[in-house]
N, C-alpha and C positions, 0 to 999 in steps of 0.2 A: 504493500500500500504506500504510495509516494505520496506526502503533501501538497508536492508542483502539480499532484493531476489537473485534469477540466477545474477551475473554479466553481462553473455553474453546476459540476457534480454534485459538492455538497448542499447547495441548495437543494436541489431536486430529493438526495436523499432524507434533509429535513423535511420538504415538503410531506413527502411518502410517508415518515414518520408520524408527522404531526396528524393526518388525514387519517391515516390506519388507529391509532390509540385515543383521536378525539381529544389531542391536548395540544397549548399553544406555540407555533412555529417558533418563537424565541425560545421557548423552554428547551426543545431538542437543540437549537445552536450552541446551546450553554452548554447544553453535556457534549457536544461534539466540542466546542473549545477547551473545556475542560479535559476531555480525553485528552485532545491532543497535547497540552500541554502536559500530561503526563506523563504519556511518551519521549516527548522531546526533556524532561528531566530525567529521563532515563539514559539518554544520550548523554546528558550536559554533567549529570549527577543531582543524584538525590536532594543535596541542598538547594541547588540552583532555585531561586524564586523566578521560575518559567511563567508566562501567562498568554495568553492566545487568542487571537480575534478572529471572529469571519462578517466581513462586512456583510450584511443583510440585505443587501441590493445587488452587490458584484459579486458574491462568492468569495472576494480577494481575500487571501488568507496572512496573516500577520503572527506573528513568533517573535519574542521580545523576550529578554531576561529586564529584571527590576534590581537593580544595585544602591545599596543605602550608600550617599556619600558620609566620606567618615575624616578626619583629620589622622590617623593612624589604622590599618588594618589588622583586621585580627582572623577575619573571615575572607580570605578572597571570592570565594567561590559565591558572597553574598553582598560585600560591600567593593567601594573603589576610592581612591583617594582624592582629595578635595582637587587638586592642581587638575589629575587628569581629568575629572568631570567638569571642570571651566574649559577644558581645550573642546567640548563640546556644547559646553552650556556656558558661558561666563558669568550669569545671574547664579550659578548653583550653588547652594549653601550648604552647612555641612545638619545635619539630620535629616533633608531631602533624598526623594530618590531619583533614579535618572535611568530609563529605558536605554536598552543597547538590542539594536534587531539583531537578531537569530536566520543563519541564509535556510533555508527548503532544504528538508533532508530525508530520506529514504525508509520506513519503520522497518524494526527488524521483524521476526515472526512475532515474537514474545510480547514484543512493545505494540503492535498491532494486535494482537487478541486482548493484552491488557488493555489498550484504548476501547475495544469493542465491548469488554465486560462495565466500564465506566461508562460510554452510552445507555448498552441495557440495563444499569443499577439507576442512572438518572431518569429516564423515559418512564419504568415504573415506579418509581417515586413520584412521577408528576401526574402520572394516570392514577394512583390509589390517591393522591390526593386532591384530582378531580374527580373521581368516583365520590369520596367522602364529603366534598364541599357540594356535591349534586344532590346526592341521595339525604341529607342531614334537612336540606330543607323540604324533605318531601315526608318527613317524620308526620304521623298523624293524618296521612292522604291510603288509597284503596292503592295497589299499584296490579298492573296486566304482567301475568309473564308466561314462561314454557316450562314444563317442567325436565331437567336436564340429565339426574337420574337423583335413585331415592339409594339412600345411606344410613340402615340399621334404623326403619322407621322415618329417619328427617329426610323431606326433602326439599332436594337443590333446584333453585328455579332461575333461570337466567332471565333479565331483564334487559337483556338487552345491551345496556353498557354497564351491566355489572351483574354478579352476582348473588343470590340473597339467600338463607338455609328459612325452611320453615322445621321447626324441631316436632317432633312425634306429639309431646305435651299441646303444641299448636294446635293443632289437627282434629277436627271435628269429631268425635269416636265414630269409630266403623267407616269411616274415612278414605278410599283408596285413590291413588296416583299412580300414572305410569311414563315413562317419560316419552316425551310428545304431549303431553294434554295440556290444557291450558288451564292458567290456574289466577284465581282472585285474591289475594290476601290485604292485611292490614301490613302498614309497615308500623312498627311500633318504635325502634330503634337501631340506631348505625354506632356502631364504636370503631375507634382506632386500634389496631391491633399491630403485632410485629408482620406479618404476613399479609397485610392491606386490611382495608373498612371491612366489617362485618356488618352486614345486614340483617336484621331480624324481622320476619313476617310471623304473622298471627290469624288466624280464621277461627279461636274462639275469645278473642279480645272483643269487652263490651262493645267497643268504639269500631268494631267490624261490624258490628249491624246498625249500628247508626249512620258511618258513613253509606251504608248500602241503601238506607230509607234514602237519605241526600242525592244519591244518585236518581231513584226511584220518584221522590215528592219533589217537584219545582217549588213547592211551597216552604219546605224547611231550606231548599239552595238559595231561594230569595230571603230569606230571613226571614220571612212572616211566619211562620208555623218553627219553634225551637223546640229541641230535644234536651229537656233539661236533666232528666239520668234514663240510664240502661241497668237491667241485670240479668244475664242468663247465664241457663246450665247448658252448656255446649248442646248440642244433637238431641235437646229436649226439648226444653220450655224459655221462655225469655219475657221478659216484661221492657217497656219503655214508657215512658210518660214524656210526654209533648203540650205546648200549649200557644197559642196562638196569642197572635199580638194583633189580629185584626178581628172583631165580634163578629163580623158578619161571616166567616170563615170555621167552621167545625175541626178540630187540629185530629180528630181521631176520625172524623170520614174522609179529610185529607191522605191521612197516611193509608186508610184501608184502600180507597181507591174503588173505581166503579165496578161494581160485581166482584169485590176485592180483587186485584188484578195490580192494584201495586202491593199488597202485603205478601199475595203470590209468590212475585217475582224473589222478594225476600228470604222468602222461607224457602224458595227454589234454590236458591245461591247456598243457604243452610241444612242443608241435607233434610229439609221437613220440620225443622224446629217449630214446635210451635210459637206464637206472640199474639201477648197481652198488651194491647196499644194502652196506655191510662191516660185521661186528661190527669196534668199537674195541678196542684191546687197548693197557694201560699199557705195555707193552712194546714199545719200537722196533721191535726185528727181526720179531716176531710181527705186529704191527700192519702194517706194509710187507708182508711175508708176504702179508695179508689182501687188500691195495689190489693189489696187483699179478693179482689174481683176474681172470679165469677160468685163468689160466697157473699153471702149479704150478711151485714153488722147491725147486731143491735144498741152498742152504745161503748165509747172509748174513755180510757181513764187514763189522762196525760202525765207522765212525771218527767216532769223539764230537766230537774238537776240530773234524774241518770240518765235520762234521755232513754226512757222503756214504756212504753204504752201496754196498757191492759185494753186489749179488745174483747168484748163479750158478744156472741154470737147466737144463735138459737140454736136447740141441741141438734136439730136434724142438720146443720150448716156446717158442722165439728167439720167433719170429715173432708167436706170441701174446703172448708178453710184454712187445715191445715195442709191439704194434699198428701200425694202418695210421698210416703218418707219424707215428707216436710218439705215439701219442695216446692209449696203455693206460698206457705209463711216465712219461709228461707230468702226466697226471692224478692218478695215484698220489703223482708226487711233490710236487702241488701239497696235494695231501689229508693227505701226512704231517708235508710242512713239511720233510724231506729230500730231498738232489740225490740221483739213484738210477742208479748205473752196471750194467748188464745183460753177463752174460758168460754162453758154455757152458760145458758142463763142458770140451770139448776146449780152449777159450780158455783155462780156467782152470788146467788140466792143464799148456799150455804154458807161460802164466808164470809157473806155480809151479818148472817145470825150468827157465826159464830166469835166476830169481831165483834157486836153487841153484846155477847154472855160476858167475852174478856172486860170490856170497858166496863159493864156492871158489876163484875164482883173487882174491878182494880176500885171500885169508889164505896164497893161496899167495906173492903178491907182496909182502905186507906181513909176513908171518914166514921168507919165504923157504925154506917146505917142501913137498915133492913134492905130487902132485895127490889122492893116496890120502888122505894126513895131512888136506888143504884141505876135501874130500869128508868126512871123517869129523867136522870139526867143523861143516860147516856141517849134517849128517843130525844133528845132537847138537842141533840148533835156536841155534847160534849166529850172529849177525846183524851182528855188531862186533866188531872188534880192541877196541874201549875193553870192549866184555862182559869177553872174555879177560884181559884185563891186570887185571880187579877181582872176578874171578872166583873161587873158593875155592879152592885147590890139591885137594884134594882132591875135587872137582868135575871139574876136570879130570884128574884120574890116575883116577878111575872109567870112565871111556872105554875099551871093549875095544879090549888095542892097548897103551896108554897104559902108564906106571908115574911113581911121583911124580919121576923125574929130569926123563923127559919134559914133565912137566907143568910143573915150573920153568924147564924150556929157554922153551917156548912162551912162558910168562906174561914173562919174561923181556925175550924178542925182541919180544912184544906193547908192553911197557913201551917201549922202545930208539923202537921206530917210531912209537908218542904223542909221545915228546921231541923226535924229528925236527921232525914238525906242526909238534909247537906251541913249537919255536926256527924254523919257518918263517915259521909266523902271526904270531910277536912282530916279527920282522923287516919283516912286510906294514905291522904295524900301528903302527910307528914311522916306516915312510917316508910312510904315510897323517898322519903327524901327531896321531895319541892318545894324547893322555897319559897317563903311569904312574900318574896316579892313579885315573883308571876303571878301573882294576883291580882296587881297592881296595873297588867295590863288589860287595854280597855277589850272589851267582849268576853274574856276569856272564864268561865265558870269556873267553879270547886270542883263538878263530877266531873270537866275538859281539866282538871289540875293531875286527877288522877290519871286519866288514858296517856295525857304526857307523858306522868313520871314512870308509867309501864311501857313506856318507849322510851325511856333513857332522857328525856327532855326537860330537865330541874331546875334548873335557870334561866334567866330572862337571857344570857347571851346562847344558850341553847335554842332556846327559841328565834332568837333572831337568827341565827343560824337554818332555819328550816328554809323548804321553798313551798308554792304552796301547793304542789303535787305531795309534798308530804304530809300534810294534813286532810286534804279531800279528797287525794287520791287520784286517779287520772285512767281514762280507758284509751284503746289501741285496739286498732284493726289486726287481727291475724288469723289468715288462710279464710278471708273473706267471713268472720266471726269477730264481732267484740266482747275483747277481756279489760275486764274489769279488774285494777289494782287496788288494792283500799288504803287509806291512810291512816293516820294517827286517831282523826275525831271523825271518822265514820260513825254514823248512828246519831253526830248532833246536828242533824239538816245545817251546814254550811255550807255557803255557797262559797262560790271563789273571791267575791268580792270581800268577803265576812273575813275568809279568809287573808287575804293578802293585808285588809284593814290590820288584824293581829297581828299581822309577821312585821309590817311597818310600824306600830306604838313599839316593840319588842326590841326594835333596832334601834329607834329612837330614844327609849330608857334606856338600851345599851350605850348610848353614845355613839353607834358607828356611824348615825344620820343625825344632820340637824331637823327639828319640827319645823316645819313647814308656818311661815306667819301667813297670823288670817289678813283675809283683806279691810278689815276692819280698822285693823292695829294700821297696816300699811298707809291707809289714808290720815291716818293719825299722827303717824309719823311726818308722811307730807307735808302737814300741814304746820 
């Protein structure tokens, strides 16, 4: 391989280059310059700071060595000294450098296959990382491809200008491919690897059937009709909820389509899955309502702080509501982002009486009055000795039955059996070793002094030391289930706000913060 050849050779070979790998013509000239210079330090020696041009318009090829001017040498092979760099440059100074052309010279074998391995090591570095800058913005899009052959379950599908694995886990159960067929997937993900981009496709990722309605509805690709969540069981059942931003617009006879004919098409692409279209609804309970469809609900009982709804049902409904192996209330509950408890009505019937007997004999033991008296406060909707004891007097003398003597006996006795508690509590929470000055901070109770010091928490710098996952605890999604962690005051309804309140007075008595001035004070100061 001569470097004097055709100039316009190496154009042409970039060209070819460039056109065949899809990447851009300067990029190939850099690793053909690059090579060559390699070579030609193969000739000159290893040190030689060789460097190498190809004009982009002429082919004309250019070979230079780069020499540091120096006032003394110590490298020749890399520097030159100041006098003889003036005899060509007379501005030249000494830390500059100064080009010396190199004449056309002949590769040997070695130095031409090593030039040839430095093209192909640069070409595909520039092609996997236009594959990876292609494919990264296409993260979250459907993509078309062939399938090119299958590998221990996964299979390989070419795209064209790249290649993608769909893994076995992917794959719809019961599933087959063969290569040549053409195949649909989600792209979910592209990473940089040692061996170029990896591709990842998915055909049971949620966001495979959503993008598929999108294809399907002009009305979700316009925006007017949005898919606000998905949930399916691959090659079963699937739920979506949609909801329209235009009234006059149905978002669930949109996606069905006339004579269903766009949900068809959907479930075609999914091997027969079945789907539950839901209208969305801003509303919790209403929204659950929806997902737990085809099953009809008799009445929801919300709890915000753990975020677990109690649905009650009709007995004959059980079975539909829950589905086979749980896979109607699974999916609902994956689709609302709530844990969703299923009761009948008989279920619910019982322990709403059996919550009743409890609440009547805790006031029968705890006020120490007959079981008629216990009964009538707990049908009055009361739930706590602590309600009673801060109750209004006159609240309680309104009770048919009652008069306001009785009502100050109760509140009374209510009061007597809090003081017990909590000289009982004080007592737990001085042998636990808590100091009397976490008492001192604001919300924090005597029976909350105890649960601390049974976690190790005895001091106000203790306490400001928590976070406040450690007092209320915190859930987490896993394997598309939420687990529930508990914390320290599980069982005393606190919210996060309650909580962080405490953890900040805690820090604040510790010194590690200052108090915060009111605005009160501030204008006062102003002025």
């Amino acid at each position: 391989m001569a470097v004097s050849a055709n100039r316009l050779e190496l154009l042409q070979i970039a060209d070819a280059v460039a056109r065949e790998k899809v990447i851009d013509r300067q990029i190939v000239l850099a690793a053909m310059e690059d090579a060559i210079a390699k070579a030609a330090r193969s000739r000159y020696g290893t040190e030689t700071d060789v460097h190498a041009r190809i004009d982009p318009r002429t082919g004309e090829l250019n070979i230079s060595r780069h020499l540091l001017i120096v006032e003394q040498i110590d490298n020749p092979a890399t520097e030159i000294l100041l006098e003889d760099a003036r005899r060509k440059n007379p501005a030249a100074q000494p830390g500059d450098t100064i080009a010396d052309t190199l004449p056309p010279f002949d590769f040997g074998r070695i130095a031409a296959q090593s030039a040839k391995q430095v093209i192909v090591q640069k070409v595909r570095e520039a092609e996997r990382d236009r594959q990876f800058d292609e494919f990264k913005d296409r993260i979250g899009t459907i993509v078309n491809g062939l399938v090119k052959r299958v590998e221990y379950g996964n299979v390989i599908v070419d795209l064209g200008r790249g290649e993608a694995v769909l893994r076995r886990d992917d794959l719809i159960p019961r599933e087959m491919f063969r290569p040549g067929d053409r195949i649909r997937a989600y792209l979910f993900d592209v990473r940089r690897e040692q061996r170029g981009p990896q591709i990842f496709l998915s055909r049971t990722h949620p966001q495979f059937m959503a993008k598929l309605f999108t294809q399907e509805v002009p009305e979700i690709y316009d925006g007017i009709i949005e898919v606000k969540a998905v949930a399916r069981d691959p090659g079963s059942r699937a739920k979506i909820a949609v909801i329209s931003r235009d009234g006059s617009i149905d978002p669930v006879g949109a996606c069905v389509g006339m004579r269903g004919s766009r949900v068809q098409a959907v479930v075609g692409e999914l091997q027969g899955e079945k789907i539950d279209i839901i209208p969305w609804s801003p509303d919790v309970a209403t929204f659950i309502v929806n997902a737990l469809q085809p099953a009809e609900v008799a009445k929801v009982v919300l709890d915000e702080d753990a975020e677990r709804i109690e649905v009650v049902v009709p007995d004959e409904q059980l079975s539909l509501a829950i589905g086979r192996r749980g896979q109607n209330v699974r999916l609902a509950s994956q689709l609302t982002g709530w844990d969703i408890d299923i009761l009948t009505e008989a279920e619910e019937s019982e322990r709403r009486q059996k919550e009743f007997l409890e609440r009547t004999n805790v006031f029968m033991n705890a006020l120490d009055v007959d079981e008629t008296v216990g009964q009538l406060l707990a049908s009055e909707g009361f739930r706590s000795v602590e309600e009673l004891a801060f109750v209004a007097i006159e609240e309680l003398a309104s009770i048919e039955g009652f008069d306001e003597d009785t009502a100050q006996e109760i509140q009374r006795r209510a009061n007597e059996h809090l003081g017990a508690i909590e000289a009982e509590f004080d007592a737990k929470r001085r042998a636990l070793g808590v100091e009397d000055a976490l008492k001192s901070v604001a919300g924090v109770t005597t029976a909350m002094l105890v649960a601390l010091g049974e976690n190790d928490v005895k001091n106000v710098e203790d306490l400001a030391g928590c976070a406040t996952d450690d007092l209320v605890g915190w859930s987490e999604r896993q394997n598309n289930e939420t687990v529930r962690h508990s914390g320290f005051l599980d069982g005393f309804e606190l919210s996060r706000e309650d909580a962080e309140a405490i953890i900040m007075d805690a820090r604040i008595k510790a010194g590690w913060i200052e108090a915060p001035v009111p605005a009160e004070a501030e204008a006062v100061a102003e002025h």
